[in-house]
C-alpha positions in Angstrom: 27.4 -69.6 -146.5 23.6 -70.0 -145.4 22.9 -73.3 -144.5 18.8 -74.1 -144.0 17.5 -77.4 -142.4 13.8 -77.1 -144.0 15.0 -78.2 -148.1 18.2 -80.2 -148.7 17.5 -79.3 -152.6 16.9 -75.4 -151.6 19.8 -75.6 -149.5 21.4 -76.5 -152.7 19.8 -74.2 -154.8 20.5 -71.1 -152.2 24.7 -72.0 -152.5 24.0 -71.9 -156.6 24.9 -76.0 -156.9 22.3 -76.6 -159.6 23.3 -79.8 -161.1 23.6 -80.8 -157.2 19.8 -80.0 -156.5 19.3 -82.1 -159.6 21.4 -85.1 -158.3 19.6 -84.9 -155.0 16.0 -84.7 -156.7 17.1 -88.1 -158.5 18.1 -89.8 -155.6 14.8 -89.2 -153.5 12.5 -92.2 -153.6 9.7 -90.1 -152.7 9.5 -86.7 -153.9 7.5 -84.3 -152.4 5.7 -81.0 -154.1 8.3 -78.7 -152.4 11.2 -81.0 -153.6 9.6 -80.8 -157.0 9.4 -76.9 -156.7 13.5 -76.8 -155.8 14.3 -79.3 -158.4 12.1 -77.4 -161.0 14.4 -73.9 -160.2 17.6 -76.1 -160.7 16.4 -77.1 -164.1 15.7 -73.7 -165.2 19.1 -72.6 -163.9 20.6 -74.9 -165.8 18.9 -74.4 -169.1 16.0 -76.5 -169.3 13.3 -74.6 -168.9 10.9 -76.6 -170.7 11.4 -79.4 -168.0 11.5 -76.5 -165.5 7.9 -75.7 -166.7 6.5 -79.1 -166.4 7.8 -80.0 -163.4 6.5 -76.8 -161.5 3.1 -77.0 -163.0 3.3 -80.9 -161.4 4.2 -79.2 -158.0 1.7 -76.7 -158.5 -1.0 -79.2 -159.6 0.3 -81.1 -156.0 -0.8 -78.4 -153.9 2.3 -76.7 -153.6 1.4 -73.3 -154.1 4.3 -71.1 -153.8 5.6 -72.9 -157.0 3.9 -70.6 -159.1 6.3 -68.0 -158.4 9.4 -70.0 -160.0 6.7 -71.1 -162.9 6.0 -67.2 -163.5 9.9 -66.8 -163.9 9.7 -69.8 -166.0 6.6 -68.4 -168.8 8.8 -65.0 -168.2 11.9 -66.8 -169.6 9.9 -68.5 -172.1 8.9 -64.9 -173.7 5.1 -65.1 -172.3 6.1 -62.5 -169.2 1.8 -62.1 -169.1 0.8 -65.3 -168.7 3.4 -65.3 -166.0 2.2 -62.0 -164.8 -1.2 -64.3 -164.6 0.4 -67.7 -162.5 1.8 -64.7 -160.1 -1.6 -63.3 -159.6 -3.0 -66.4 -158.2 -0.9 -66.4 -155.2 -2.7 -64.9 -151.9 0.4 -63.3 -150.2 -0.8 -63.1 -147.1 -0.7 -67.3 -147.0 3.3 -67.1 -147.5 5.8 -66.9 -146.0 8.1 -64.0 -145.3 10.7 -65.9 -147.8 8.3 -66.6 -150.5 6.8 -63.2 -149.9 9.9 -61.7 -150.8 10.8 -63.9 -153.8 7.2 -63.1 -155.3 7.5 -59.4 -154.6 11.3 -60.4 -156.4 9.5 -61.9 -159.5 6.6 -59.4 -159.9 9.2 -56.5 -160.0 11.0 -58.0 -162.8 8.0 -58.8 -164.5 7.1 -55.0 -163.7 10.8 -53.7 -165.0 9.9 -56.3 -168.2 6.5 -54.1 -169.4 8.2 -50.9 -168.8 6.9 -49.8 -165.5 9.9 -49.0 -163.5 7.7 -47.1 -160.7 6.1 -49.9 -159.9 9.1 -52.7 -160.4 10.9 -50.2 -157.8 8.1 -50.6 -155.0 7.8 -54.4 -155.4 11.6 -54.7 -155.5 11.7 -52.6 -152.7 9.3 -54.6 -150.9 11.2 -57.5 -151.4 14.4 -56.2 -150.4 12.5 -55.1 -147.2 11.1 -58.7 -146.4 14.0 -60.0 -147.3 15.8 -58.7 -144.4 13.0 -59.9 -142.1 14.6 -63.4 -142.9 17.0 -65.7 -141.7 17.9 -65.6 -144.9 18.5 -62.7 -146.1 22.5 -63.2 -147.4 20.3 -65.7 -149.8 17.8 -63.4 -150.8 19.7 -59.8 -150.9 22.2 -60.5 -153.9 19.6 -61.3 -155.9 16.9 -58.4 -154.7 20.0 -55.5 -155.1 21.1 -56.5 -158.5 17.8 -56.2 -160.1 16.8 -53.1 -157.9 20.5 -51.8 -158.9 19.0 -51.8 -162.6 16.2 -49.8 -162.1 17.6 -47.6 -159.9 20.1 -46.8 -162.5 17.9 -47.5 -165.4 16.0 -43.9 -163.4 18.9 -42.2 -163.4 19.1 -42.9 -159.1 23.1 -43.7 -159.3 23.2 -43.1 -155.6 20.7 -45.2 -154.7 21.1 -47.9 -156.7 24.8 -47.7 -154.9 23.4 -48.4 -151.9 21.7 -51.6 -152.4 24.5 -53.1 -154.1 27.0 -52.3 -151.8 25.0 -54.2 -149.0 24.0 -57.1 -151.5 27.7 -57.5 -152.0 28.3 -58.2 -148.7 26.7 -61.6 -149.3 27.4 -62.1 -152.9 29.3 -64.5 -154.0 30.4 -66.8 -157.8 28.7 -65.0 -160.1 26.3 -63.0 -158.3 29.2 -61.2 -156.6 30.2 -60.7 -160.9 27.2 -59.4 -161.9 26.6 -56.7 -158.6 30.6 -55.4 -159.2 28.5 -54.8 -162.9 25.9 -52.5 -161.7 28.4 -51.0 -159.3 30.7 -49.9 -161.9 28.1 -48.9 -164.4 26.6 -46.7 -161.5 30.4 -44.9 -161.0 29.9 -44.8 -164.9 26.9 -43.2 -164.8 27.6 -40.4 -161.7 31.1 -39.1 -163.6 33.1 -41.1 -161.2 35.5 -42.9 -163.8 38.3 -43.8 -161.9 36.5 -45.5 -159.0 35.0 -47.1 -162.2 37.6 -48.4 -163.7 39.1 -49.8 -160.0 35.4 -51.8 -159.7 35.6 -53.5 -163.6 39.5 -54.2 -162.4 38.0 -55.6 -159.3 35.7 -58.3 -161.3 38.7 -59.3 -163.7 38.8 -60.8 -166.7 36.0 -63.5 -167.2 33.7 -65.7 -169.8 30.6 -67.4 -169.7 27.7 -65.9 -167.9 28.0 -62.3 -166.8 30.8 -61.4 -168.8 29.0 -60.0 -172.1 27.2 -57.3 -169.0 30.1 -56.9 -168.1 32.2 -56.3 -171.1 29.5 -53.9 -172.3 29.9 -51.5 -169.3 33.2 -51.3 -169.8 32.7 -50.5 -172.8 30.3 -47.5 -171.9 33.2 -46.3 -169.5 35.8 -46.3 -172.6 33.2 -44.7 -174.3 32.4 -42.0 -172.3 36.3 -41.4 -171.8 36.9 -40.9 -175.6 38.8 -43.7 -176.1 36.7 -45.1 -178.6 39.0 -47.6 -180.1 38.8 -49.0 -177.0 35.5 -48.7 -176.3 34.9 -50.3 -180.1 37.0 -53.8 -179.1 34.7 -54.3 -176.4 31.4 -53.9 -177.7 32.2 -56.1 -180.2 33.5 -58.7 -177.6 30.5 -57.8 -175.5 27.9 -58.5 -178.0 29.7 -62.0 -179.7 29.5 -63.4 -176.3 26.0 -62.2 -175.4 24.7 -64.4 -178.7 26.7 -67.1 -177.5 24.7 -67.1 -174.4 21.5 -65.9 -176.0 21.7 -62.8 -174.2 19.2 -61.2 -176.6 18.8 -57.9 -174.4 23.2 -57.5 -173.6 23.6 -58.3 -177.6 21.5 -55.6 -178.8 22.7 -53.3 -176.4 26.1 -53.9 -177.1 25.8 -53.5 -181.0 23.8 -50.1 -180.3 26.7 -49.1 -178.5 28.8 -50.3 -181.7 26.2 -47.6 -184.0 26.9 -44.8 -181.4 30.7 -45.1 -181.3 30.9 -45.8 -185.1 29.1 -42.3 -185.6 30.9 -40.7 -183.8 33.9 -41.5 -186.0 32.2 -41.1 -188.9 32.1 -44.5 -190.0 28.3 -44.8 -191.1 28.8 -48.4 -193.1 30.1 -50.0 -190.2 27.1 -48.3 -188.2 24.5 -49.5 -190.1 25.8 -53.0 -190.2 25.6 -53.1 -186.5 22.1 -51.4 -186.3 21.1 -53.7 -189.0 22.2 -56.9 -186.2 20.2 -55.1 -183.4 16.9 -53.9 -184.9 16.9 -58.0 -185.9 16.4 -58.7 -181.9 13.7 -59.3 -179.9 14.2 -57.0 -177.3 11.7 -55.1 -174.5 10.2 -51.9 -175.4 13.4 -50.4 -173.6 15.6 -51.7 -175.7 13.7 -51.2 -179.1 13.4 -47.6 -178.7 16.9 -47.0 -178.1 17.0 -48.5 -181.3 15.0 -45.7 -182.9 17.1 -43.7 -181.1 20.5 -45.0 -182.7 18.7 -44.8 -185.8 17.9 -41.0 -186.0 21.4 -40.6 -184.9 22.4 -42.4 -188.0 20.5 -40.9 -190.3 21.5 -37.6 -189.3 25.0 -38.4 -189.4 23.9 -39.1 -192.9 22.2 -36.0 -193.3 18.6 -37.2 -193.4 15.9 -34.7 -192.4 13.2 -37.9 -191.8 16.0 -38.3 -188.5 13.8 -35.4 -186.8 10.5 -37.5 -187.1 12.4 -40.9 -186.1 14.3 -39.0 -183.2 11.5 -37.1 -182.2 9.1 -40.9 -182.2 12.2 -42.3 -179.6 11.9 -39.3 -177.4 7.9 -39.5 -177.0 8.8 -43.2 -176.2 11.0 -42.7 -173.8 9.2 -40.4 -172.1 6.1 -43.0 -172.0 8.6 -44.9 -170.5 9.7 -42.6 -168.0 13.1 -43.2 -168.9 14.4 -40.0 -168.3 18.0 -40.7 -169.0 17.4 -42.2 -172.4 14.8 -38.8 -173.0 17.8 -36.6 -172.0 20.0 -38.4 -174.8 16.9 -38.0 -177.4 16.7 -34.8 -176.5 20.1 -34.1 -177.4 20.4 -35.9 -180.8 17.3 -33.9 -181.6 18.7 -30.8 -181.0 21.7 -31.6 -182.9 19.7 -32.6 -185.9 17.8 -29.2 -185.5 21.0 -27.4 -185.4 22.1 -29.7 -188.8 18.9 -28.4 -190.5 19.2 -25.0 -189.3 15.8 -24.9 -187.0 17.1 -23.1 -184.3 13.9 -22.0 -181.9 13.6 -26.1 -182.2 16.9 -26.9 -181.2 16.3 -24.7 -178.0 13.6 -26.2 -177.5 14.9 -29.7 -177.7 18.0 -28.4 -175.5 15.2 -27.3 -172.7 13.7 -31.0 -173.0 16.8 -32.8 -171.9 17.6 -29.8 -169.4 13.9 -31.2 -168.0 15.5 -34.5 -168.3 18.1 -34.0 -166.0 16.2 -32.6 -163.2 14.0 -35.5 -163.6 17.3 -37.4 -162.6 18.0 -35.4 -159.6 20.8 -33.6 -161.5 22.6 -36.7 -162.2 25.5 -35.9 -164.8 24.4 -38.9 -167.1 23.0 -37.0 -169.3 25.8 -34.9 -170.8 28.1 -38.2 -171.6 26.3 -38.1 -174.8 27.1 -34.6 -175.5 30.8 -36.3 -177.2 28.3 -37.4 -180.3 26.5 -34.5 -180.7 29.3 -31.7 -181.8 27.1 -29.3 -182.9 25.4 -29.1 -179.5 28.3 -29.3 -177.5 29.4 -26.4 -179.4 26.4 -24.1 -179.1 26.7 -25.1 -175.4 30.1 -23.6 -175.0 29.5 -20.6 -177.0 27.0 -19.7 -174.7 28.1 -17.1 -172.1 26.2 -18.4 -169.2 27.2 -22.3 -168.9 24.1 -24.5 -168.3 24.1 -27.4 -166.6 24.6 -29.7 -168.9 28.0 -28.1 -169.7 29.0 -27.8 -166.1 28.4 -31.4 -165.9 30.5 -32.0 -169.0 33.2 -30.4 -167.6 32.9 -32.0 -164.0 33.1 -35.2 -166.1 36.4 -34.3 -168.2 39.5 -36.1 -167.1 40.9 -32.9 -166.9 38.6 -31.1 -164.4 37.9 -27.7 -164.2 38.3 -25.3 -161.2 35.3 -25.4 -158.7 34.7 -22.4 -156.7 32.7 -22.8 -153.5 30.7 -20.8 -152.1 29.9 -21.2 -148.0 27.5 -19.2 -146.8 26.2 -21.4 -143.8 27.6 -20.2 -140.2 29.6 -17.7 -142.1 31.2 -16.6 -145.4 33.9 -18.0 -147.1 35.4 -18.4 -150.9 37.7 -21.0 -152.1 39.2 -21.9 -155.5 40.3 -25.6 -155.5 39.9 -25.5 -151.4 42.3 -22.4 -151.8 40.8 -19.4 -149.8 40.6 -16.2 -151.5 39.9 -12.8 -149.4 38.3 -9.5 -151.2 39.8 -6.5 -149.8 36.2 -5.1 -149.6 33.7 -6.6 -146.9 34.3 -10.5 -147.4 30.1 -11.0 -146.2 28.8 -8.1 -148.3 30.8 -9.1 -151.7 29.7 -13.1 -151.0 25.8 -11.4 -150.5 26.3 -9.5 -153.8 27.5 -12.3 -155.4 24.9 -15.0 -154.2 22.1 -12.8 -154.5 22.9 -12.4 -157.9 23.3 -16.3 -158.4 19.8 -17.0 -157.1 18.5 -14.0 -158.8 19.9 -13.6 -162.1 19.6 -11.0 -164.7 18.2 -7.5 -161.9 18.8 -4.7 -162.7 21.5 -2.0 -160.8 18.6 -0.7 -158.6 17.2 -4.0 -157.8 20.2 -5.2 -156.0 21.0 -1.8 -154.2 17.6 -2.3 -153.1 18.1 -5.5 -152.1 21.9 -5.7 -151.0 22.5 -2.5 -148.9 20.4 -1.5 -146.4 19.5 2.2 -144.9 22.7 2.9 -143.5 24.6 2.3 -147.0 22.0 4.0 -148.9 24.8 7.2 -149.8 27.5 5.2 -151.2 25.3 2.0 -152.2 26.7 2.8 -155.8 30.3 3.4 -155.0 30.1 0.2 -153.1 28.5 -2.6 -155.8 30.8 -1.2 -158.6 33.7 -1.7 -155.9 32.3 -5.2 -155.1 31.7 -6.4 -159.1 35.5 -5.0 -159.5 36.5 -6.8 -156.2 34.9 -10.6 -157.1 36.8 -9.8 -160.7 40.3 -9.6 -159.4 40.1 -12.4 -156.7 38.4 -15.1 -158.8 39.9 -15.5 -162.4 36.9 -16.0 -164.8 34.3 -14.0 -162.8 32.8 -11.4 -163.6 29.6 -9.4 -162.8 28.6 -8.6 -166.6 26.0 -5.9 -167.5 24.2 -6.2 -170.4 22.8 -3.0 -171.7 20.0 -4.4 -173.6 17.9 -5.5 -170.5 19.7 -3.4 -168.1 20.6 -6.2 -166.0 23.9 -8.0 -164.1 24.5 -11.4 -163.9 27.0 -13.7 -162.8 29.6 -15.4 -165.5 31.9 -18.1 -165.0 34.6 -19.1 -167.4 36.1 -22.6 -167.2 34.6 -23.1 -163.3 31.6 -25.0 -161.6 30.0 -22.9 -159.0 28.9 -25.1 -155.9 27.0 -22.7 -153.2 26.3 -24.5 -150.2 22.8 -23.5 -149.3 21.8 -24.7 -152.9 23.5 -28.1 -151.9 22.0 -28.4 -148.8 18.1 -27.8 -150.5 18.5 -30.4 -153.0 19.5 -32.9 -150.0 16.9 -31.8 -147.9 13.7 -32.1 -150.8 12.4 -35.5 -150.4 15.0 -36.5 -147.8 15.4 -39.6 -145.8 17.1 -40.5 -142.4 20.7 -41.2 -144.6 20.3 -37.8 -146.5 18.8 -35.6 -143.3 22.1 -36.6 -141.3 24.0 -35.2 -144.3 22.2 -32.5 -144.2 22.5 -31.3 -140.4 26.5 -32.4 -141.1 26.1 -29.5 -143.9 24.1 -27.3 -141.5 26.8 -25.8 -139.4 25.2 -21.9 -139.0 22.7 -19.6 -140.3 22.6 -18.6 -144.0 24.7 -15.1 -144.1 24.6 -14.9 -140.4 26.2 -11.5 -140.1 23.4 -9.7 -142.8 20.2 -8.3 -141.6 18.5 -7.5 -145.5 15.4 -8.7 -145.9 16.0 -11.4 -148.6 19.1 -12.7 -146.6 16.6 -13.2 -143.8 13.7 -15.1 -145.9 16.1 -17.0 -147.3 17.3 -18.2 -144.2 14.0 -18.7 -143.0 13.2 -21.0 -145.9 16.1 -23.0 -144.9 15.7 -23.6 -141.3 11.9 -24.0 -142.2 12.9 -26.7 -144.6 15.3 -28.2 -142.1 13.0 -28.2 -139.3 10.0 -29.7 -141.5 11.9 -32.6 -142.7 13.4 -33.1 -138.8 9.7 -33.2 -137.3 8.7 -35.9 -140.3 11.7 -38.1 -139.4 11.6 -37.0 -135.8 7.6 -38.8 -135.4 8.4 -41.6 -137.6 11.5 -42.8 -135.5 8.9 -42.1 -132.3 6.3 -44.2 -133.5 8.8 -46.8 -134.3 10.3 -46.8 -130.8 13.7 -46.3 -131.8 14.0 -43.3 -128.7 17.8 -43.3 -128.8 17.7 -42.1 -132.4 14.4 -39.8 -131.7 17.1 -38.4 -128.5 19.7 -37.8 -131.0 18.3 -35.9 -133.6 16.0 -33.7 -131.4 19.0 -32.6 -129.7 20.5 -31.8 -133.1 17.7 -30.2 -134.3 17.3 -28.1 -131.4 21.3 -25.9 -132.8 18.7 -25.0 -135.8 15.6 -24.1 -133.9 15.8 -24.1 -130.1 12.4 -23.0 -129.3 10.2 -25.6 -131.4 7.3 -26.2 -129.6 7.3 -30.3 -131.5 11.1 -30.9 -131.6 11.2 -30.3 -127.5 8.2 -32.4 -127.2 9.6 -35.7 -128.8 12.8 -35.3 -127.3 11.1 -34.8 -123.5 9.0 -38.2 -124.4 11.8 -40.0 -125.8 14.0 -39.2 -123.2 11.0 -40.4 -120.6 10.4 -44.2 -122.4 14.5 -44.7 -122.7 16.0 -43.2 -119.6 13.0 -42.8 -117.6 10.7 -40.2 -115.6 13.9 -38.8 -113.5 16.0 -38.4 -116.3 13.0 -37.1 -118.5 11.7 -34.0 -115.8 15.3 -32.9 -116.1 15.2 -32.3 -119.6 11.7 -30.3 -119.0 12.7 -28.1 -116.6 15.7 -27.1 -119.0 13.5 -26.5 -122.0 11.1 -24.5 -119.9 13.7 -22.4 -118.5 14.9 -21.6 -122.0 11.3 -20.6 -122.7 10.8 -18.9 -119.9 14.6 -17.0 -120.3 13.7 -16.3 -124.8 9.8 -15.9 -124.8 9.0 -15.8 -121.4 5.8 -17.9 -121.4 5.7 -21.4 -121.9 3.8 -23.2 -124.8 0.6 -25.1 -124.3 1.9 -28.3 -124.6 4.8 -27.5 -122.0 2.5 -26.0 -119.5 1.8 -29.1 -117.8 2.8 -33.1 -118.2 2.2 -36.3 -116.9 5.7 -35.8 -115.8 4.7 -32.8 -113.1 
């Protein structure tokens, strides 16, 4: 419980005792601007947002200043998000305080997530959540900040992320904005595959009514959904959307009868559909929302077996991708394809296919996506027909309640295969079969004298034959469902998987590293424990390896000088050190650790740790590099 001294009605307003705040207001003899301000964001949390308005204009008008951020919520509210936009823009931020700094940078990222931009509702949101945490305040502050970033997070296909936030907001939540972040929480586990830890986070948030429930009864109904338990999923919608227009929850209402069209499609039931896209193209919703309408429609009218559904579906997917909404694209995408595949167009249904595959990189891989292969049969069909699984079928499968097996791959600090976290051993050379078979998985479709080129070296050169058709027969026997194919139009081999998910560590460990932070870079030297192939010697093993540690190292030196120039040494010590197993003799790692080590532990401490990288110079290279040559520490 926060308890401020500087507001009796704030204090009020920051526990969520609304109709308190009000009670206080009344009793004060004298009210000031800043009482007004408090007492005009109880009267919009209570319903009354045209007193709301008029009151915070008066406090406004009184010189109160920071008022204009709840009166920009207010005109939001009131459907005129611009001329809130507008009040917003009058504030100079610099004159605020760290609080009101962070509820304005709160209010102009919803205003930002209300026009569609979600870029830039995510900086101001994260801006917020930053100062937020500058405050005393910040248990006040955070629930709020994390919900709404834990919306467009997810609304960008960022599951992880938006994770993140709202498990740290929940640690101050409570009522119903502990309700409302359990929500997002559970939609994320939705969203990521993760069903059962899902299911435990909707249990967790029970049964309720009134505000939050029709949120939360739609999610739950997304999880049924995506389940196949659409009788299920059908019950709640429909509870999800009554309540919503109960609580004029335009937004949850038309969501939840769009999830009423999809499910009612799927079944077959295109009356029943229609009704319920009839109820939601009747809302006023954000663009968002309206052009998953059009999307719901073209899935309609394909189900009735309209050809205008190409131009409609292909209308919500040029939307969407205005939007940058690259989950909703990805599901576009899909229903376009399957409309192609109805109509028999099928260079444009490959074409649609590659568009949500571009989708769902866009999302950093997340598995969103192929949920919505369960209404589009004909595409989910193609897909497994296919003899080469795309992604979008590996993630279907990772998502089935019955999961496939996964064979992993490790390749870092040596070589090892495991089905299920069983081992499996070839009798041939364990490290040259795993070579063969992850060359061939990086570099599909070469031909037979392409990977003896690449594969054996010199000193197999004889028997380089005898020993890849030993090796394809090998990988065969050990792992059920793989094979080495060749295909004799092209002349080339491949790798095939039947009813598996391939996970290669060194792929793993690049998609972490791209773009990565301080959280995802300590993942990343946990999943660096050796050199890629350490015991081969061919020339692609050793670029590739040398990308790697390149990688590695480049993203270690950018996180390495930020936590320098930030003074946190301790954390500057620790990573060097760690950094140092990967590359020992980087000229800039040893540099930051030696000056690190000098402003926490001191000059002593730091000539030590010189005269031990110098000697490993001196011992490896032996010279020393320019900027070890001579310190202020000699």
């Amino acid at each position: 419980m926060w308890v401020i001294s500087i507001n009796p009605i704030l204090n009020l307003v920051l526990r969520g005792a609304y109709e308190d705040g009000l009670s206080a207001y009344g009793r004060l003899q004298d009210a000031s601007a800043t009482d007004e301000r408090w007492a005009g964001l109880c009267l919009l949390n209570v319903g009354r947002p045209l007193e709301a308005r008029a009151l915070l204009t008066r406090s406004l008008e009184r010189g109160c200043m920071p008022a204009a951020i709840e009166l920009a919520t207010v005109y939001r509210q009131l459907g005129e998000p611009e001329l809130g936009r507008q009040t917003l823009q009058t504030l100079t931020l610099s004159e605020l305080s760290t609080f009101d700094h962070s509820l304005a940078e709160l209010e102009w990222g919803i205003s930002q997530l209300a026009f569609g931009d979600l870029r830039g509702a995510d900086e101001a949101l994260e801006r917020a959540w930053n100062l937020a945490t500058q405050t005393e305040r910040e248990g006040a502050l955070l629930p709020g900040i994390g919900l709404t970033l834990g919306y467009v997070c997810m609304a960008q296909g960022a599951d992880q992320r938006a994770l993140q936030f709202v498990t740290q907001a929940l640690e101050h939540a409570e009522g119903l904005r502990l309700l409302e972040l359990q929500t997002v929480a559970g939609a994320c586990y939705t969203a990521a595959g993760r069903f059962y830890e899902a299911e435990a986070t909707f249990k967790a948030a029970g049964d309720v009514t009134g505000p939050g429930a029709p949120t939360l009864l739609y999610h739950r109904a997304m999880l049924a959904r995506y389940r196949g338990h659409t009788r299920e999923a059908l019950a709640l919608f429909q509870k999800s959307a009554q309540q919503a227009q109960q609580l004029a929850e335009a937004e949850t209402e038309c969501a939840a009868e769009l999830g009423l069209v999809a499910v009612h499609c799927e079944l077959g039931e295109t009356r029943r559909a229609a009704k319920a896209l009839a109820h939601a193209s009747a809302l006023h919703v954000p663009a968002r929302i309206s052009a998953l309408v059009d999307l719901r429609r073209g899935q309609l009218m394909m189900r009735n077996g309209e050809a205008a559904a190409i131009e409609v579906l292909t209308l919500a997917l040029k939307r969407f991708g205005e939007l940058q909404l690259h989950r909703e694209r990805g599901w576009a995408a899909l229903h376009l394809a399957e409309a192609y595949l109805t109509f028999l167009k099928m260079r444009e249904a490959l074409d649609a296919l590659e568009e949500a595959h571009h989708a769902r990189a866009a999302l950093c891989s997340s598995p969103v996506i192929a949920l919505e292969l369960r209404a589009v049969p004909q595409v989910l069909s193609f897909l497994q027909a296919e003899t080469q699984p795309r992604d979008l079928l590996l993630d279907w499968w990772a998502c089935q309640e019955q999961r496939p097996r996964v064979l992993r791959i490790q390749t870092l600090g040596g070589v090892r295969l495991t089905v299920n976290g069983q081992t499996v051993r070839p009798n041939a050379s364990l490290d040259k079969s795993t070579e063969l078979l992850v060359y061939l998985l990086l570099h599909p479709n070469q031909t037979r004298e392409q990977i003896l080129a690449a594969i054996f070296p010199e000193k197999y050169a004889v028997n380089a034959r005898i020993y890849f058709h030993l090796m394809r027969s090998e990988l065969a026997k050990i792992v059920d469902g793989l094979t080495l194919p060749y295909d004799r139009e092209t002349r080339a081999y491949r790798v095939e998987v039947r009813g598996m998910i391939v996970r290669l560590d060194l792929h793993e460990l690049k998609q972490i590293l791209y773009g990565a932070r301080l959280k995802e870079f300590r993942t990343a030297l946990e999943k660096y424990i050796g050199p890629f192939l350490p015991e081969s010697e061919t020339d692609w093993v050793v670029a590739e390896r040398t990308t790697v540690e390149w990688l590695m190292v480049r993203t270690g030196l950018d996180i390495l000088e930020e936590s320098y120039q930030q003074g946190e040494d301790a954390l500057c010590m620790d990573l060097a050190e760690q950094l140092l197993q990967v590359e020992p003799l980087n000229e800039g790692i040893n540099t930051l650790l030696i000056r690190a080590t000098e402003r926490l532990k001191g000059a002593v401490t730091a000539r030590h740790t010189l005269e031990r990288v110098r000697k490993r110079f001196r011992d490896e290279v032996g010279e020393l590099p320019t900027a070890l040559q001579w310190t202020s520490l000699d």
